[in-house]
Steps between C-alpha positions, in 0.01 A plus 500: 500500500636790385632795843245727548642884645409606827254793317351210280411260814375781698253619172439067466412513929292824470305355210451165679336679743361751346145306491397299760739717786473833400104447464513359835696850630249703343203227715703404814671857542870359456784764424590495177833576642553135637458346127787778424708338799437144366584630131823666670590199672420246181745714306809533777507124510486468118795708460725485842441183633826266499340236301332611211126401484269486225165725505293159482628380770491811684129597447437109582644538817342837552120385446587207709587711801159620447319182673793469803270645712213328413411135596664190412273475218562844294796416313626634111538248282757533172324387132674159528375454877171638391465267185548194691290577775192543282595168338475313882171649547319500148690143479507567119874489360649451148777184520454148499338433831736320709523540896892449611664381804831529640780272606827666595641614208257292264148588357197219444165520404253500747228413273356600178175695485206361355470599170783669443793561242694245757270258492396478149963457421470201743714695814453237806527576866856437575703621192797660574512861323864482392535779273238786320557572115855382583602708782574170795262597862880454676629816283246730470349452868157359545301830511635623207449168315171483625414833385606440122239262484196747496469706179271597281239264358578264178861530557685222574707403807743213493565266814738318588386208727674215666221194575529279803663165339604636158893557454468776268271830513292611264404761340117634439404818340169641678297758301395750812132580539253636721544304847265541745569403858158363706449597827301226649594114553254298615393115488266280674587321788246215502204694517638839624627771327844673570523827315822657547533891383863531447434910436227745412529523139267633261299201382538365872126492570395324173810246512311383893193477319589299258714256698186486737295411199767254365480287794166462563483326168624191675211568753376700823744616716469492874752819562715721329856599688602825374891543521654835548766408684859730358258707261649802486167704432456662097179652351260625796224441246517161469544457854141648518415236203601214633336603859197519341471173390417400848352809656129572374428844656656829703854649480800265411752809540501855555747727431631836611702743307563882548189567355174619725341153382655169550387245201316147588450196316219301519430116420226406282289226531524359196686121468595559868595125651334545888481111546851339385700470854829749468850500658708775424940424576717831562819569648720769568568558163135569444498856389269768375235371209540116660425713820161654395411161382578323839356769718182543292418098539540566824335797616203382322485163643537316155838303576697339806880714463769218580901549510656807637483846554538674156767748392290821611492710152160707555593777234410586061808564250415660191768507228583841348707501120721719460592699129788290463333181605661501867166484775458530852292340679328665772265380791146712466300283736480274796222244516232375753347154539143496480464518855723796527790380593899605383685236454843753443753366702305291700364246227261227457466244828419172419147407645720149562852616558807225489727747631560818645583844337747462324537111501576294094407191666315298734534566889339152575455145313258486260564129439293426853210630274581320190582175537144389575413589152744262390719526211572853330276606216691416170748825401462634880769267675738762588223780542413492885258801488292439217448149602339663794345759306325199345458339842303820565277512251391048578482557847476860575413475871767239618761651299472865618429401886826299463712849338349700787615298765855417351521841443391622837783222664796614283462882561401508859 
C-alpha cells in the first residue's frame, strides 16, 4: 500500500468521520475540537512514530479503540474477520464443503458435508490433506492451506490426500460450489427425538422442523430432547422461531433498547406441539439465542431445563458495514424472558441442575439412576446426560425426584 503523508491521513481520518461522528457532534453536543485532536494525533503517529505504519492499519486500530469501553461484545471487525463471520452464521460458503480436524502438525477430514463438492469427488472421513494445488499442509501451515481451499464458485481446487491403507496419495480436483453448513443434528433414539442446535443460523427454525417431521415418518414419538448444549447463540429471530414451535400463546422474549419502547415477540398458535413431552440440555456454554430458547421453555412451563447453568449472555448485537466493508458490531439491546427475568450475567438455571454454577460435569453419579434402565440406548453409550434426559422424559417422576435428591446430597 502505497505511504500516505501526514496531511493526506489526517484529510482520509477527517473524512472517515466526517458522517456518522461529526453528525453525532452536531446531535450529542461533542467538540468538534476532539475529532481535530484525534486527526492531530492519527497524523503524528503516521509520520514520527519509530516504526512506520500504514493508514489501514492505523484507522483499523483507531475505530477499534472505539468499542474498548464498551462490553465484551462491541468489537470492530476487519473485511476478512467480517466475511467469515457472516459465513458461520448464514452457514452458506463457496468451497467444497469439508469440516477439518487437527493432529499436531497434520490436517484430516472430519467429515464431508452432505451434498457437497466433497462428497460428490468421493473425500472420506479420515483422508489426510497433504498438500492444496501443490503447496504440501507441512510448508504452507495449516491455516493458510486451509484457506486456499475456498474460492470462488466453478473454480477448481486440487487436493492432495493420503488414504488410510493406500501407499501413495492421490490427487482429486474438486470444482468449489455453494456449501452450506446445517445447523441442526438430530436422530431418533428409539422412539425419542434428540435435536441438537449446533448454532442459530438462518434456516435454523425450518431445519428443526423438518428433522421433527423426518422422524415421525418412522412413527409417533414419545419425547423430543432438544440439545443446546456449547451453542454459541446466532440469529435472535430464529431463536423466537424455533420457541414457537412449542409455545402456543403470550411473550417468548422481550427486548429493551434505548428507545422509549422495548419490542416483544409473540408465539402464534398455529402448528404449536403442546402434547409431545420436552427436555431441553444446556451448559455453560449456552449463550444468548440458545438462551432465549431455554429460558422461554421454561418460564412458560413447556419444557423440564436439564444440565447446567448456562453461559449468562442476556444482550442483542446488531452488525453495522462499514464503506470499505470493515463492520462493527454493536450491542443495542438486552433481553427478558417471558416472565421478566435477565438472564445477563446470571444465566439460565437448570429446573434439574447436575452441577453447580459453574460446574462442566456431573457433581454426583448418574449411573445409580441408569442402570435400572438397562443397557444404553444405541449411539448414547458415552452420553451420560442425555441418557437421562431420555430417562426423564419415560419416567419423569422417578427420574427427577432421584436428580433432586442427589443434587441436594452433593452440594450441601
Amino acid at each position: 500500500m502505497a505511504r500516505r503523508t501526514p496531511a493526506l491521513i489526517a484529510a482520509y481520518a477527517l473524512g472517515l468521520l466526517s458522517g456518522a461522528a461529526l453528525t453525532a457532534t452536531a446531535s450529542t453536543g461533542i467538540p468538534y475540537e476532539r475529532l481535530a485532536a484525534f486527526s492531530h494525533a492519527l497524523s503524528l503517529i503516521e509520520a514520527r512514530y519509530v516504526d512506520e505504519r500504514d493508514s489501514e492499519t492505523l484507522v483499523y486500530d483507531a475505530i477499534g479503540g472505539l468499542t474498548q469501553g464498551l462490553d465484551d461484545h462491541s468489537i470492530f471487525l476487519e473485511p476478512d474477520r467480517y466475511r467469515e463471520l457472516l459465513e458461520q452464521t448464514s452457514g452458506e460458503y463457496f468451497g467444497v464443503g469439508i469440516e477439518i480436524r487437527r493432529s499436531e502438525d497434520r490436517v484430516f477430514v472430519g467429515r464431508a458435508l452432505p451434498g457437497s463438492p466433497a462428497e460428490d469427488a468421493g473425500i472420506e472421513l479420515g483422508d489426510e490433506i497433504v498438500a492444496v494445488d501443490g503447496i504440501p499442509i507441512a510448508r504452507a501451515g495449516g491455516e493458510e492451506a486451509l484457506a486456499r481451499i475456498r474460492g470462488e464458485r466453478g473454480t477448481l481446487v486440487v487436493l492432495t490426500l493420503m488414504r488410510r491403507g493406500e501407499s501413495e496419495p492421490r490427487q482429486l480436483s474438486v470444482e468449489r460450489g455453494q456449501v452450506r453448513t446445517p445447523s441442526v443434528k438430530s436422530r431418533r433414539v428409539e422412539d425419542i427425538a434428540w435435536i441438537q442446535v449446533q448454532r442459530f443460523q438462518r434456516r435454523t427454525s425450518a431445519e428443526v422442523g423438518k428433522a421433527l417431521a423426518d422422524l415421525r415418518k418412522d412413527g409417533p414419538l414419545a419425547g423430543i430432547v432438544l440439545d443446546v448444549r456449547g451453542n454459541p447463540g446466532g440469529y435472535l429471530s430464529q431463536a423466537v422461531e424455533l420457541a414457537d414451535h412449542w409455545i402456543a400463546t403470550g411473550p417468548i422474549v422481550s427486548t429493551i433498547d434505548r428507545g422509549p419502547h422495548g419490542q416483544r415477540d409473540e408465539a402464534h398458535r398455529e402448528g404449536t406441539d403442546l402434547d409431545t413431552p420436552l427436555v431441553v440440555l444446556i451448559d455453560g456454554d449456552s449463550a444468548s439465542a440458545a438462551e432465549v430458547v431455554a429460558g422461554a421453555l421454561q418460564d412458560t412451563g413447556r419444557a423440564t431445563l436439564l444440565g447446567y447453568n448456562s453461559y449468562g449472555k442476556g444482550s442483542v448485537q446488531q452488525f453495522f458495514e462499514l464503506s470499505d466493508g470493515s463492520a462493527l458490531k454493536l450491542t443495542t439491546a438486552r433481553y427478558l424472558t417471558p416472565a421478566g427475568r435477565s438472564i445477563h450475567g446470571s444465566g439460565i438455571v437448570p429446573d434439574l441442575p447436575l452441577g453447580p454454577k459453574g460446574a462442566d460435569e456431573p457433581a454426583f453419579a448418574l449411573a445409580p439412576l441408569l442402570a435400572p434402565l438397562g443397557p444404553a440406548p444405541r449411539g448414547t453409550e458415552v452420553d451420560l446426560e442425555l441418557q437421562t434426559a431420555i430417562a426423564l422424559i419415560r419416567q419423569p417422576e422417578q427420574t427427577a425426584e432421584f436428580l433432586r435428591a442427589a443434587y441436594q446430597a452433593a452440594v450441601d
